[in-house]
N, C-alpha and C positions, 0 to 999 in steps of 0.2 A: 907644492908651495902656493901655486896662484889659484889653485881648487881652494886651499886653507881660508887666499886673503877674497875670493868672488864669495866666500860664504858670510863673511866679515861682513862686507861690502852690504847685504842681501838682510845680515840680521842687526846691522846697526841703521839699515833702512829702514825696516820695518820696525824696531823701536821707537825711531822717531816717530814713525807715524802713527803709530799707537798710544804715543806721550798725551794723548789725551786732557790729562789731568794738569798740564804745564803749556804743553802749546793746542792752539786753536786754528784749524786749517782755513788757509786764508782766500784759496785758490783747489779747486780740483780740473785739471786740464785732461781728456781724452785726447789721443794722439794717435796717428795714424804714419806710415812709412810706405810713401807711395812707390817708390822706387823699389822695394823689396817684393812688391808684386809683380814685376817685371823682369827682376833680376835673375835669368837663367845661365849666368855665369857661376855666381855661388848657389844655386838652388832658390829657387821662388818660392818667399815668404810672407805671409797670411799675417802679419803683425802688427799687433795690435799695443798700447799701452797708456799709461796713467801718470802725470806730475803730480805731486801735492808740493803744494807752497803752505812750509809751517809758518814762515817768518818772513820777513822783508826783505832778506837774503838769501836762505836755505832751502832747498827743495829736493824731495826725494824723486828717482820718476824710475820705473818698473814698466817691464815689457814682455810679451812673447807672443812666437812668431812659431803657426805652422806651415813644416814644408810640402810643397805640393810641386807640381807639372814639371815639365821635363826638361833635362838636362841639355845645356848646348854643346856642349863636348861628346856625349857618348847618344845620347840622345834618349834616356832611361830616365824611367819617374823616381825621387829620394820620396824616404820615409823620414821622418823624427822633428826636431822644435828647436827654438836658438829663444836665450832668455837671457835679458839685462837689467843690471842694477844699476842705478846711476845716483851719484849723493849731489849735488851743485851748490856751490855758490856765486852768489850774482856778485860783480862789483858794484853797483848798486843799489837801492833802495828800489825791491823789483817794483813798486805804485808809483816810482818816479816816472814818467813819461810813458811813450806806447815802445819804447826800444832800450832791449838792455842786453849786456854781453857776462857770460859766468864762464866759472872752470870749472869740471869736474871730474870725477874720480868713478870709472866703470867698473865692473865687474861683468863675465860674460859667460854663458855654457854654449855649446853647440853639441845638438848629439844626432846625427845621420849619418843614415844607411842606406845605400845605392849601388848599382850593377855599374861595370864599367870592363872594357875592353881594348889590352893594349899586348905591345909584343913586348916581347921577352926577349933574353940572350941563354939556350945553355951553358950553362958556364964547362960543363962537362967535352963538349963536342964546339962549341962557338955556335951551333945553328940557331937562325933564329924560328919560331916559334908566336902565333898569335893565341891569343882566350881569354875565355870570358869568364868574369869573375866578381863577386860582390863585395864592396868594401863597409867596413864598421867603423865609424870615425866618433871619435868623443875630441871637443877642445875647448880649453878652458882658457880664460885672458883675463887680462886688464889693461886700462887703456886709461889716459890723462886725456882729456878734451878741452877745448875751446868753443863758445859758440855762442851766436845770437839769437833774443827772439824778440819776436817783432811781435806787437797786436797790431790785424790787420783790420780787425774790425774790434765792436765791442767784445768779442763771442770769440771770433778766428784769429789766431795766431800761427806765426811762421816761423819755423826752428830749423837754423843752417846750424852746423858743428862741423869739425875739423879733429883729429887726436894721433896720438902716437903710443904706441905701447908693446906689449909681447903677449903672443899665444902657446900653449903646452896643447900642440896635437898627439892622439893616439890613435891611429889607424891601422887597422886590420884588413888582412885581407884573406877574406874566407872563399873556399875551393879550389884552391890553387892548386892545378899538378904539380908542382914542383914549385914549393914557397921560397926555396933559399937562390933561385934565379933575380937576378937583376932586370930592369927596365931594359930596352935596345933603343926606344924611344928617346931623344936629348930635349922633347919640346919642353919649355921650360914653362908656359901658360898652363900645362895640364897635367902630364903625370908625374914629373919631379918636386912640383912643387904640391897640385893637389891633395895627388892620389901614395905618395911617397911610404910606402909600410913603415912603422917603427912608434918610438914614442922621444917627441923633440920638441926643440922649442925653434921660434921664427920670429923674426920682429912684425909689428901688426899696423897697419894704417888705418885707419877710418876717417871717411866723409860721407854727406849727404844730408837731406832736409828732415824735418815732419810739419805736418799740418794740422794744429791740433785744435779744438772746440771748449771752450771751457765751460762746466758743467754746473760751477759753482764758485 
C-alpha cells in the first residue's frame, strides 16, 4: 500500500512539473543534506536534491541520496540509495518575506545492502551461537512534515523540517546457517529494531535541516 501511495506521490510530482503549458516555474532551489553525510547511524548518504516552486504556494522537491562509508554498529560499508518525493504547501504567499513555514506530504524508498554480525539463540539446544551475515533491506514510507525555510541570503536558503508517519521494511537476511533462529541480542538501537528479518511496518520520525542555493 505505501509503495502504491510513494509512487502516487513521485508521479503527481512530476506532473506538476512538467505542467509546463499551465504553470511557470517560479523558483528552482538545489539542496543539499549535510547531516546525511555524517550520519553513520543509518548509513552515510551522498544526497543530493531539487525544489521547484510552481506557484506562490506549491512546490515539488525531489531527492536522492547514495549510500557509502561505514557502518557504526557493525562497522561494514552498505551498498544501495534512499529517494524522496515531497509535494508542499506554504501557508503563505512563499515571495512574502525572507521566512515561511509549509506542510507536506513525503513519499520515501530506501534500498540497502550490508554485512552485519550478531548472536543468535538455537532454538533447538538454547546454545548461543555468533555469525556473520548479509542483510537485503528494501523500505518504503510516508511521512506528513512541518517546516521552515529561511532566505539566508539572496541565493542561500535554510530548511528545518520536523514529520511523523509510517515505514513498510523488508529485510532479508542472506547466509544464514540456520534462518529460523532468533536474535539472543535484546539491544534494542541495533538489531531488533535495525536489522529485525521479515516484512513490517513501524512508525517513522523525521527531522533535520538542508541548505539549499537557488539556481533560478
Amino acid at each position: 500500500m505505501l509503495k502504491r501511495y510513494f509512487i502516487i506521490i513521485l508521479l503527481i510530482s512530476f506532473r506538476i512539473v512538467n505542467a509546463q503549458d499551465t504553470l511557470q516555474y517560479k523558483k528552482i532551489i538545489l539542496k543539499v543534506v549535510p547531516l546525511n553525510f555524517i550520519d553513520k547511524f543509518s548509513f552515510q548518504t551522498a544526497q543530493v536534491g531539487f525544489e521547484f516552486i510552481f506557484s506562490s504556494r506549491y512546490s515539488a522537491d525531489f531527492s536522492y541520496g547514495h549510500v557509502f562509508g561505514v557502518d557504526f554498529y557493525n562497522h561494514s560499508g552498505g551498498n544501495g540509495f534512499k529517494a524522496r518525493s515531497e509535494i508542499r504547501r506554504y501557508t503563505s504567499t512563499y515571495f512574502n518575506g525572507n521566512r515561511n513555514t509549509y506542510f507536506a506530504l513525503e513519499g520515501f524508498f530506501y534500498k540497502i545492502d550490508y554485512s552485519s554480525n550478531s548472536d543468535f539463540t538455537n532454538y533447538e539446544d538454547s546454545t548461543i551461537y555468533n555469525e556473520d551475515y548479509v542483510i537485503n533491506k528494501n523500505v518504503w514510507g510516508i511521512n506528513f512534515t512541518y517546516g521552515i525555510q529561511t532566505n539566508i541570503t539572496k541565493r542561500f536558503i535554510f530548511n528545518t523540517y520536523i514529520g511523523i508517519g509510517i515505514r513498510i521494511k523488508d529485510v532479508q537476511h542472506i547466509n544464514r546457517t540456520r534462518p529460523e533462529d532468533s536474535f539472543y541480542s535484546v539491544d534494542l538501537l541495533a538489531v531488533n529494531v535495525r536489522d529485525k528479518q521479515g516484512n513490517y511496518a513501524t512508525p517513522n520520525l523525521t527531522a533535520g535541516f538542508k541548505i539549499g542555493y537557488i539556481l533560478k
